[in-house]
Structure formats: structure tokens, C-alpha cells
C-alpha positions as CSV (number, residue, x, y, z in Angstrom):
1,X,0.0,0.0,0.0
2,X,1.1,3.4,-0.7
3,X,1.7,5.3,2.4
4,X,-0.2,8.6,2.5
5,X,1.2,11.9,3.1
6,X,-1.1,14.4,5.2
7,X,-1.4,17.7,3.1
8,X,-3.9,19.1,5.5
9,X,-3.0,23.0,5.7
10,X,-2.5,24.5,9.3
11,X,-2.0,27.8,10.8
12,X,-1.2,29.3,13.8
13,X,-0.4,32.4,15.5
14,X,2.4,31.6,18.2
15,X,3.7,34.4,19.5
16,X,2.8,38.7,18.7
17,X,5.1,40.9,19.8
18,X,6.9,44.7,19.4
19,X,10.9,43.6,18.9
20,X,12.3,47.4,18.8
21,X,11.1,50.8,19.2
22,X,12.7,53.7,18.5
23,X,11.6,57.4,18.8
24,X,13.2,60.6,18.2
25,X,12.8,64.2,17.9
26,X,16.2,65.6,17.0
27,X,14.2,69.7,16.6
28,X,12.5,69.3,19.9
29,X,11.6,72.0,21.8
30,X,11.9,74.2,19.0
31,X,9.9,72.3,16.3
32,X,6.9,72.4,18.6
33,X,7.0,76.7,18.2
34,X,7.0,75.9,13.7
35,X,3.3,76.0,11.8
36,X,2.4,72.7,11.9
37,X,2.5,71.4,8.0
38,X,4.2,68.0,8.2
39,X,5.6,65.9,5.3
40,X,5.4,62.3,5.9
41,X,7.9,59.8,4.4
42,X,6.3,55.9,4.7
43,X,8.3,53.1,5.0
44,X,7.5,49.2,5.5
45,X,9.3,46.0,5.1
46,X,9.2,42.5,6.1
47,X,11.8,40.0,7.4
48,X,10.9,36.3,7.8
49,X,13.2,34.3,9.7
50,X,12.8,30.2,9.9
51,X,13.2,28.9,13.2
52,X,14.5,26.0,14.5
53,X,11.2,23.8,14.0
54,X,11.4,23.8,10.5
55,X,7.3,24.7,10.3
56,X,8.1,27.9,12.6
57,X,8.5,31.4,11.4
58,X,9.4,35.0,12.6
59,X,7.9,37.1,10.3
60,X,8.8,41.1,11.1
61,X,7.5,43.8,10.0
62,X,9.5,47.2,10.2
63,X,7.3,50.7,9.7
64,X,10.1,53.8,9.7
65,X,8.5,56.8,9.5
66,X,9.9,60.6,9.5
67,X,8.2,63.5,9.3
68,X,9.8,67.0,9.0
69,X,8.4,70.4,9.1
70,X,10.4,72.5,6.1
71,X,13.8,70.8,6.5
72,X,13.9,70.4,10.0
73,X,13.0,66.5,11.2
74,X,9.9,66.8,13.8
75,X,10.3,62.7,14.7
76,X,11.2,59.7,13.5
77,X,9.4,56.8,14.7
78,X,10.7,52.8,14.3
79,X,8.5,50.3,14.7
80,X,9.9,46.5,14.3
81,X,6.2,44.2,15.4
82,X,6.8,40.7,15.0
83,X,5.2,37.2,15.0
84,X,5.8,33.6,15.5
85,X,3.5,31.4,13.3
86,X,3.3,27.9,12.3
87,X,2.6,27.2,8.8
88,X,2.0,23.6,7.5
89,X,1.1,21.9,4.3
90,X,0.9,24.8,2.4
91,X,3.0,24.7,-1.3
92,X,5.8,26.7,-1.9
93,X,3.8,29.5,-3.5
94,X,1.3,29.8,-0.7
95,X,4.5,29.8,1.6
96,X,5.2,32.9,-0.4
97,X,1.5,34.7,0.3
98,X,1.7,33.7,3.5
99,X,4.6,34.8,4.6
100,X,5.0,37.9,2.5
101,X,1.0,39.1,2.8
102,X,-1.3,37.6,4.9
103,X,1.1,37.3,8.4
104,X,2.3,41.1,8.1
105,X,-1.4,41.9,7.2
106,X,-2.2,40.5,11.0
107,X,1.2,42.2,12.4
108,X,0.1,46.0,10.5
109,X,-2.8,46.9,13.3
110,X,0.1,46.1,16.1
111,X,2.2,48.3,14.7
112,X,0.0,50.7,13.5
113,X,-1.1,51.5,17.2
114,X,2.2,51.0,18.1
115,X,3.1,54.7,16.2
116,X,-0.1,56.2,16.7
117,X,0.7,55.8,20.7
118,X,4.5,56.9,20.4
119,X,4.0,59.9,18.4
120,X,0.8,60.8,20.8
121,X,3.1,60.5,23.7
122,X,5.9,62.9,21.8
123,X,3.7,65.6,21.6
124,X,2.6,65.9,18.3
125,X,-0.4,65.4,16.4
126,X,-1.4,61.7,16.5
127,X,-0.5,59.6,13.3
128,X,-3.3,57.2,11.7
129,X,-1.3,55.2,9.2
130,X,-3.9,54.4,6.3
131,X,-4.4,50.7,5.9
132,X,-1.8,48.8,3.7
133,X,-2.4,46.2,1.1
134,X,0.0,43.6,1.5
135,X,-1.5,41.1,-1.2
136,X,-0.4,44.2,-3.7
137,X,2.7,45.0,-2.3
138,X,3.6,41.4,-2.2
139,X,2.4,41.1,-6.3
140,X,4.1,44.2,-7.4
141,X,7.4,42.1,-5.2
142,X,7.1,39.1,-7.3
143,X,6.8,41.3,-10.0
144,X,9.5,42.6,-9.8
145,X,11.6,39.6,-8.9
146,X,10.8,37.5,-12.0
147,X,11.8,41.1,-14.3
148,X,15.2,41.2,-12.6
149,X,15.6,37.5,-13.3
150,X,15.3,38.0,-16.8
151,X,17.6,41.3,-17.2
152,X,20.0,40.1,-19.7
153,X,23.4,40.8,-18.3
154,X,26.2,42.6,-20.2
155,X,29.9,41.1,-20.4
């Protein structure tokens, strides 16, 4: 008899947690007494990390954002949120939505309040970051990738 191989897909959320923050205001006092009409640079990335039970990740999700005032820098706020999950039976392309999308899609609200809280608690306006779509960003990724693997290269 041929031995069957249990393909049932599982997933669970170990672990959520905030790995760093980091919170500055380089201006401060004196960027408090400036009109208030901030320019906001967004950043986000993710880092997934396999851990020692091979059906284990640490998935992290970094949001750096700085927002000056004319050319002086008001704050800059890091947040690094990250989770543990287990993921099982999926293939290797649903690996790559899960661990690219749909776990920093859970992380985003963590680390959303995370910046909304530390910017509050610098004195400054508070900071709603819109929602983020990580199934596009995660497209537009693999995009990207399979262009770069088809650059011809020059000798």
C-alpha cells in the first residue's frame, strides 16, 4: 500500500510581539513653536526568519516613518512588530502569500497603534497610518523579482 502523506494545511499564530522601538525628535523643543504642516515619508518592510522547527517562522515587520516640518525633522518613529507562526502543508507558493502578505497583514494593526501611541506620547499630532495592502505590495514584489531575473546581463 502506498503510504499517504497528510497535506492538511495549518495555521497558527504563536507568539505577537513589538521587537524594537525607536523614537526621536532631533528639533525638539523648538519644532513644537513651527506652523504645523508635516511631510510624511512611509516606510515598511518585512523580514521572515525560519526557526529552528522547520514549520516555525518569525515574520517582522519594520514601519520607519519621519516627518519633518520645512527641512527640520519633527520625529522619526521605528517600529519593528513581529510574530511567530506555524505554517503547514501549504505549497511553496502559498508559503510565499503567507509569509510575504497575509502574516504582516495580522502584524500591521500592532504596529499601526504602536506609532499612533509613540507619536501621541511625543507631543505631536497623532499619526493614523492608512491601511496597507499587502497582497499588492507582495504582487508588485514578485513582480519585480521574475523582471530582474530575466535582465540580460552585459559582459
Amino acid at each position: 500500500m502506498a503510504e499517504q502523506t497528510n497535506t492538511e494545511k495549518q495555521f497558527a499564530i504563536q507568539k505577537i510581539y513589538t521587537k524594537d522601538l525607536s523614537f526621536e525628535t532631533p528639533n525638539s523643543p523648538g519644532i513644537f513653536t513651527e506652523k504645523w504642516e508635516p511631510n510624511v515619508d512611509f516606510n515598511l518592510g518585512t523580514h521572515v526568519t525560519t526557526l529552528q522547527d522547520r514549520n516555525l517562522y518569525e515574520i517582522t515587520l519594520t514601519v520607519t516613518i519621519t516627518v519633518k516640518v520645512g527641512e527640520n525633522v519633527a520625529y522619526l518613529v521605528e517600529v519593528k512588530q513581529s510574530g511567530v507562526f506555524t505554517l503547514v502543508g501549504f505549497t511553496e507558493q502559498e508559503m510565499g502569500t503567507m509569509l510575504g502578505s497575509f502574516c504582516p497583514n495580522i502584524l500591521f494593526p500592532y504596529a499601526r497603534e504602536a506609532v499612533s501611541d509613540l507619536v501621541a506620547k511625543g507631543g505631536f499630532p497623532q499619526l493614523l497610518l492608512a491601511p496597507v495592502n499587502f497582497d499588492a505590495l507582495y504582487a508588485q514584489h514578485l513582480q519585480q523579482q521574475s523582471l530582474e531575473a530575466v535582465k540580460p546581463t552585459l559582459n
